[in-house]
C-alpha positions in Angstrom: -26.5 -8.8 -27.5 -24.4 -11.4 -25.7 -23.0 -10.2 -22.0 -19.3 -11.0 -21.7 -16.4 -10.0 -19.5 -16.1 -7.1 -21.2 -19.8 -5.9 -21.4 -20.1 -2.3 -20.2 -16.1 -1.3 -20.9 -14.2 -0.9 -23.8 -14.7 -3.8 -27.0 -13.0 -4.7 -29.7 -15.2 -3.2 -32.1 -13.1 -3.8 -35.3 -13.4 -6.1 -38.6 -10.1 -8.5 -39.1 -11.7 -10.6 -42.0 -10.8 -7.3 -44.9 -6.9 -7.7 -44.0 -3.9 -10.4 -44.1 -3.0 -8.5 -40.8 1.1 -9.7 -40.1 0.9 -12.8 -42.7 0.8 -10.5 -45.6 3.4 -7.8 -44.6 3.5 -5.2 -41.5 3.2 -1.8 -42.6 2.0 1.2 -40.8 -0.3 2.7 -43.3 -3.8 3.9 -41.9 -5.5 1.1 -43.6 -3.4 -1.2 -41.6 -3.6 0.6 -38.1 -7.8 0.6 -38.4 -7.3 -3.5 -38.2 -4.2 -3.8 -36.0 -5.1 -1.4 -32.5 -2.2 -3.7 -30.1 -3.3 -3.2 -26.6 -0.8 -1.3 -24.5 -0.4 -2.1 -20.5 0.8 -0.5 -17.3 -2.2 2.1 -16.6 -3.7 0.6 -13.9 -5.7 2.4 -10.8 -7.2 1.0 -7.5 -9.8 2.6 -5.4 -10.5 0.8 -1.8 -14.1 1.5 -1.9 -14.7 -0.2 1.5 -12.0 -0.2 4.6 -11.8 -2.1 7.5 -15.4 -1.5 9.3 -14.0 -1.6 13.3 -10.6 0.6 12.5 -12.0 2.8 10.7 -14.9 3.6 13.6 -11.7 3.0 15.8 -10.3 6.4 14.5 -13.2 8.3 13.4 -15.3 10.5 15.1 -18.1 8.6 15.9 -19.8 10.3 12.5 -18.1 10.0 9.5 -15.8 7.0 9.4 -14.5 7.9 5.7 -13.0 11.3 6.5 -10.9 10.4 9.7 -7.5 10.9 9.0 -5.4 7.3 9.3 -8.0 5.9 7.5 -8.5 8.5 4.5 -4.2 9.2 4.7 -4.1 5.2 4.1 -6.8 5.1 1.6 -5.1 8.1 -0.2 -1.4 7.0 -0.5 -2.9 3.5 -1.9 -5.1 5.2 -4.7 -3.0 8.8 -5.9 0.5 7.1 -4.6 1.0 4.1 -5.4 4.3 2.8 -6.7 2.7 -0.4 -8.2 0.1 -2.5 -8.1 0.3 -6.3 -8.6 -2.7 -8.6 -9.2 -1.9 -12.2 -8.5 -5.1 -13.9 -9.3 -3.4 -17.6 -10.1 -5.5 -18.2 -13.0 -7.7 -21.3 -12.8 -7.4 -24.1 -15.0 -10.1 -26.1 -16.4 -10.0 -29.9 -15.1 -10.7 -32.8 -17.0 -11.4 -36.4 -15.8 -9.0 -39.3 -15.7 -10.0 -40.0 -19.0 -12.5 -42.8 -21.5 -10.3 -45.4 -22.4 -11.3 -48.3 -24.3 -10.9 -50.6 -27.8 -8.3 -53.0 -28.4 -5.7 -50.7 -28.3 -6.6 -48.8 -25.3 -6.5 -45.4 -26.4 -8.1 -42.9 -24.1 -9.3 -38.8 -24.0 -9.9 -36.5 -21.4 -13.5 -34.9 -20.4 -13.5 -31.5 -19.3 -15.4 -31.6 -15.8 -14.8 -28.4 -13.6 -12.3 -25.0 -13.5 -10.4 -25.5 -10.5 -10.3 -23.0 -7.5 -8.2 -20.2 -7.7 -5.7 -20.5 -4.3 -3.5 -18.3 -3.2 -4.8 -15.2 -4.6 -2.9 -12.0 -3.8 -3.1 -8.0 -4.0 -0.1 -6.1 -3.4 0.3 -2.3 -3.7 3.7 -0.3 -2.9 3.7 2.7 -1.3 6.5 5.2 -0.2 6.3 5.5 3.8 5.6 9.2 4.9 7.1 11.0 8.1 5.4 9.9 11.2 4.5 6.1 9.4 1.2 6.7 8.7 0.4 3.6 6.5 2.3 1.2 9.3 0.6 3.1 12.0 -3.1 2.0 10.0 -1.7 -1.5 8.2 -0.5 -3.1 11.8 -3.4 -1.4 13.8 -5.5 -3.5 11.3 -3.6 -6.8 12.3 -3.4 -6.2 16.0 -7.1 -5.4 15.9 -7.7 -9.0 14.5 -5.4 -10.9 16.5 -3.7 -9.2 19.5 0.3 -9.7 19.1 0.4 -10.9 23.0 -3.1 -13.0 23.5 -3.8 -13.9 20.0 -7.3 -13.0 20.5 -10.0 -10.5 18.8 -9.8 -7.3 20.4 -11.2 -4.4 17.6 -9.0 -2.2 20.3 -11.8 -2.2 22.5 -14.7 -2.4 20.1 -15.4 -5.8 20.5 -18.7 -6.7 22.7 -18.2 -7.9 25.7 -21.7 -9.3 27.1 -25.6 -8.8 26.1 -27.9 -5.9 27.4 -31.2 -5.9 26.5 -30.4 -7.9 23.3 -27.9 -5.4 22.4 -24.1 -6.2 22.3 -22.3 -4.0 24.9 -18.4 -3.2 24.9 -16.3 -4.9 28.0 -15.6 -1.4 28.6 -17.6 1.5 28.0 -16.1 4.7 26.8 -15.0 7.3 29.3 -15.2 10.2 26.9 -19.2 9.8 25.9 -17.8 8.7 22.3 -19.1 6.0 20.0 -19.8 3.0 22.3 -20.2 0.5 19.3 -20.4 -3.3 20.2 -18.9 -5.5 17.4 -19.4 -9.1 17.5 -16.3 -11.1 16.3 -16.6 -11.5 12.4 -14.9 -11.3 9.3 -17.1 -8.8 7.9 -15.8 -6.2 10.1 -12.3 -7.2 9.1 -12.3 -6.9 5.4 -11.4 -4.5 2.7 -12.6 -4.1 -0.9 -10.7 -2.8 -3.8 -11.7 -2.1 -7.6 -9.1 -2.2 -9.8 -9.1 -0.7 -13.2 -7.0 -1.0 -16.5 -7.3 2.2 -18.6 -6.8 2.8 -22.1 -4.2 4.8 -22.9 -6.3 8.0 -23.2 -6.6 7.0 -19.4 -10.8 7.9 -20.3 -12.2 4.3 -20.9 -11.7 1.3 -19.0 -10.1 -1.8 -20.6 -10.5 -4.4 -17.8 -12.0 -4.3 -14.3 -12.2 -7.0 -11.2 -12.7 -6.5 -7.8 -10.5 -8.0 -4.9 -12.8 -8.7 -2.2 -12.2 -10.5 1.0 -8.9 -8.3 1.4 -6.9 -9.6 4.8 -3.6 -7.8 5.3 -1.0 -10.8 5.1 1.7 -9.6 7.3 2.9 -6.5 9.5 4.8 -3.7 7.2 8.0 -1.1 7.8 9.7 -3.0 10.8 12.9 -2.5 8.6 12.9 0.6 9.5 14.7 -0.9 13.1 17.9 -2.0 10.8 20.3 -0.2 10.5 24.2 -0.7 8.8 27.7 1.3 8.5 27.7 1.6 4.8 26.5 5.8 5.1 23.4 5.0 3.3 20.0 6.0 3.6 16.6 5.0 1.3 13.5 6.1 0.8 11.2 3.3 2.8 9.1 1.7 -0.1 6.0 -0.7 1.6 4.4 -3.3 0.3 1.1 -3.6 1.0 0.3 -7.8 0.0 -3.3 -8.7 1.0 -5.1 -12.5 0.9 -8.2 -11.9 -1.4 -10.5 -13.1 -3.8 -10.9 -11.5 -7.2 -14.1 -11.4 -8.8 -15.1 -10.1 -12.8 -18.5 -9.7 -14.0 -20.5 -6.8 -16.2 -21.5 -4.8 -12.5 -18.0 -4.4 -11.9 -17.1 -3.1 -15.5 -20.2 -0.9 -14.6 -19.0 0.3 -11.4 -15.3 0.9 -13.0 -16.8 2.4 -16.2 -18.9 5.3 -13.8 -15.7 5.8 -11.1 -13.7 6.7 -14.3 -15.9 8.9 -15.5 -16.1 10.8 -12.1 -13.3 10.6 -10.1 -10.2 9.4 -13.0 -7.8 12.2 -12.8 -7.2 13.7 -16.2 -4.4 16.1 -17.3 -2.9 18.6 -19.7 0.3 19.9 -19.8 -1.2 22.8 -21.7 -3.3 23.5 -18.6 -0.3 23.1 -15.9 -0.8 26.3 -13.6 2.5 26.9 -11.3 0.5 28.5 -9.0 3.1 31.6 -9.2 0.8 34.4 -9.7 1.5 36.1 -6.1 4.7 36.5 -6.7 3.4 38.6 -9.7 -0.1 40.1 -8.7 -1.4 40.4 -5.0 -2.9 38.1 -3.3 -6.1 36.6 -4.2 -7.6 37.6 -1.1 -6.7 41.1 -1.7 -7.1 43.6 -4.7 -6.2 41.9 -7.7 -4.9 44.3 -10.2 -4.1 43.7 -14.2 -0.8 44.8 -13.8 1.9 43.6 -11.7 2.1 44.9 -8.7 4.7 42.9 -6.3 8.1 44.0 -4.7 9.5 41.3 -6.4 9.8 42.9 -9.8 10.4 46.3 -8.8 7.4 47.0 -7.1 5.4 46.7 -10.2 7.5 49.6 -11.8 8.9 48.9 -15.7 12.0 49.7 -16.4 12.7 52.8 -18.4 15.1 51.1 -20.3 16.2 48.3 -22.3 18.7 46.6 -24.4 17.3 47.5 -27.5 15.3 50.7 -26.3 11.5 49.2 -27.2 10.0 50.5 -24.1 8.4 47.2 -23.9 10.9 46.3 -20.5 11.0 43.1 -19.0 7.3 42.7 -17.7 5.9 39.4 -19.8 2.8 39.9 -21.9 0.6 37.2 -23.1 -3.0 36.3 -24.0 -4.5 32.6 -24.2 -7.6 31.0 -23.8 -7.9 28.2 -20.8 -9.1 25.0 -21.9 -10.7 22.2 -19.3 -9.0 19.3 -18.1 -12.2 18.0 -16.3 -15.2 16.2 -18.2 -17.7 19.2 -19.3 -16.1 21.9 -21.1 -17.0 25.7 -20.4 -20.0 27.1 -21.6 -17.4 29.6 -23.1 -14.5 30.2 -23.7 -12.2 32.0 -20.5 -9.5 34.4 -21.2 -6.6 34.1 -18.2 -6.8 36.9 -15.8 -3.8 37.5 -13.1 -6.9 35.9 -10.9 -6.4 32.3 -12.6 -2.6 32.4 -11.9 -4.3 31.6 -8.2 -7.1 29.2 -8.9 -7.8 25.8 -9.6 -10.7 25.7 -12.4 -12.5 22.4 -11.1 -16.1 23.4 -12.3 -15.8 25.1 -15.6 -19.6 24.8 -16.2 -20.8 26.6 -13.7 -17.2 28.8 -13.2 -16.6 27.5 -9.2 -13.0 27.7 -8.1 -10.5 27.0 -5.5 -7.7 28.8 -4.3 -4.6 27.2 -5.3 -3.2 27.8 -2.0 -6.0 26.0 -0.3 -7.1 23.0 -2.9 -8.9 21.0 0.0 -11.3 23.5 0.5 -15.1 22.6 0.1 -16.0 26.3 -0.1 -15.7 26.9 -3.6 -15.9 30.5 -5.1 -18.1 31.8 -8.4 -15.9 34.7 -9.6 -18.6 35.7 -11.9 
């Protein structure tokens, strides 16, 4: 089977020849819609699968450079909260000679000869600003870092290597705290993000397109606007814009890698599914005795009324039975009735029945209710 750009994602898998499509009247019959499938646009995820080597260390712990918390903050506002994402990948153009000219009445034609760079290629991603600036704190570390605002040179904030020892590159100065004393030589490498970007289908389950921006280079500092300031009694929400120098890249690896992070890490929902996470105001807390019946001082201290309008003795206490169905990729091995102890949970591994408190969703230390 012939490899293409879209080799390992989604392809067009229909048969046009059978139809006169447009040409021969538009209507919407099923017959019609198994030829005509119009891709549909604006679904589009990033993940920044590598950050910037010598800030990250520069905030982390001297372990895990991944989980400190500027660096997974930025990472996290750019993939779950982004306002928009624009790929600016200036497509190339395919060149062609000056031309064959010859015969009496000098007639000539081009020859294609090679597709012409692709300059100026851009990544831009908005994001709202949070309390305390976060993302400007991490996006204009990453430029001073590169080149100091005051000496223009290379400073990592101090992680840069100062001499030899040994064969070993040692930082001017060493740290006082007995932290990570990494040594990084001056190079791009260290410097450089890489983000995968990913246009879904509009089941949001299978990947239409993928590329890669590597080579990612903040272009300018971010949020200094946040110094103006005017009479007019108005006051915004700070949007950022993230732009980055890169250079994209498309091939069937990356349609690979885009098809498996869907699969895994793609967040999938139903409204059908939406838990309000109410259920202590109805039950007791989780941590505590969870009862069947409602047992809060918020609805009388879990005490029906005697009475009501039309004398049922049903009361005011609602009543309802349904079976939970999974929003993540393997289904359950059965089928779950809702207990007051769901009205507290998040279901993320219906297979094997783990959960997490609802109040607590960043919490490794899942539970197996049984």
């Amino acid at each position: 089977m012939a490899i293409s750009l879209q080799s390992g994602i989604r392809d067009y898998n229909g048969d046009l020849s059978k139809y006169t499509g447009i040409l021969g009247g538009l209507t919407p019959d099923i017959h019609t819609l198994r030829s005509l499938n119009p891709l549909t646009t604006n679904r589009v995820i990033c993940v920044m699968y590598r950050g910037p080597y010598f800030l990250m260390h520069y905030f982390g712990d001297g372990s895990n450079a991944y989980t400190n918390r500027p660096f997974a903050t930025y990472k996290k506002l750019i993939e779950y909260y982004n306002m928009g994402i624009q790929v600016n990948m200036n497509d190339a153009t395919l060149g062609m000679s000056q031309g064959l000219q010859g015969g009496f009445a000098g007639r000539s034609f081009n020859v294609p000869t090679t597709q012409n760079a692709q300059t100026g290629q851009t990544l831009r991603i908005t994001v709202p600003e949070l309390v305390g600036r976060p993302v400007s704190n991490f996006h204009n570390m990453w430029i001073d870092g590169i080149a100091d605002p005051i000496t223009g040179l290379t400073t990592y904030h101090g992680l840069v290597a100062g001499s030899y020892k040994d064969g070993t590159p040692q930082r001017i100065f060493s740290p006082p705290d007995g932290g990570s004393d990494m040594a990084l030589e001056p190079s791009p490498a260290w410097e450089v993000a890489e983000f995968l970007i990913i246009a879904l289908d509009r089941s949001g389950a299978r990947v239409e397109a993928a590329t890669m921006a590597l080579g990612c280079i903040p272009q300018n500092k971010i949020g200094n606007e946040i110094f103006q300031h005017n009479n007019n009694g108005q006051s915004d929400i700070q949007k950022l814009e993230l732009t980055f120098s890169c250079q994209y890249v498309q091939s069937a690896y990356v349609n690979d890698l885009a098809t498996r992070y869907v699969q895994q890490f793609a967040v999938f929902g139903n409204s059908l599914n939406f838990n309000p996470g109410a259920g202590d105001a109805f039950f007791k807390n989780e941590n505590g005795n969870v009862s069947d019946t409602i047992d809060t001082a918020m609805f009388n201290n879990g005490k029906r009324p005697v009475l009501d309008g039309v004398q049922s003795g049903v009361g005011n206490a609602p009543a309802f039975r349904a079976n939970n169905q999974s929003v993540t990729r393997e289904g359950f091995a059965h089928e779950h009735t809702i207990v007051p102890a769901d009205h507290s949970r998040i279901w993320n591994q219906p297979k094997t029945g783990t959960v997490t408190s609802i109040a607590d969703p960043y919490n490794t230390n899942v539970v197996n209710p049984g």
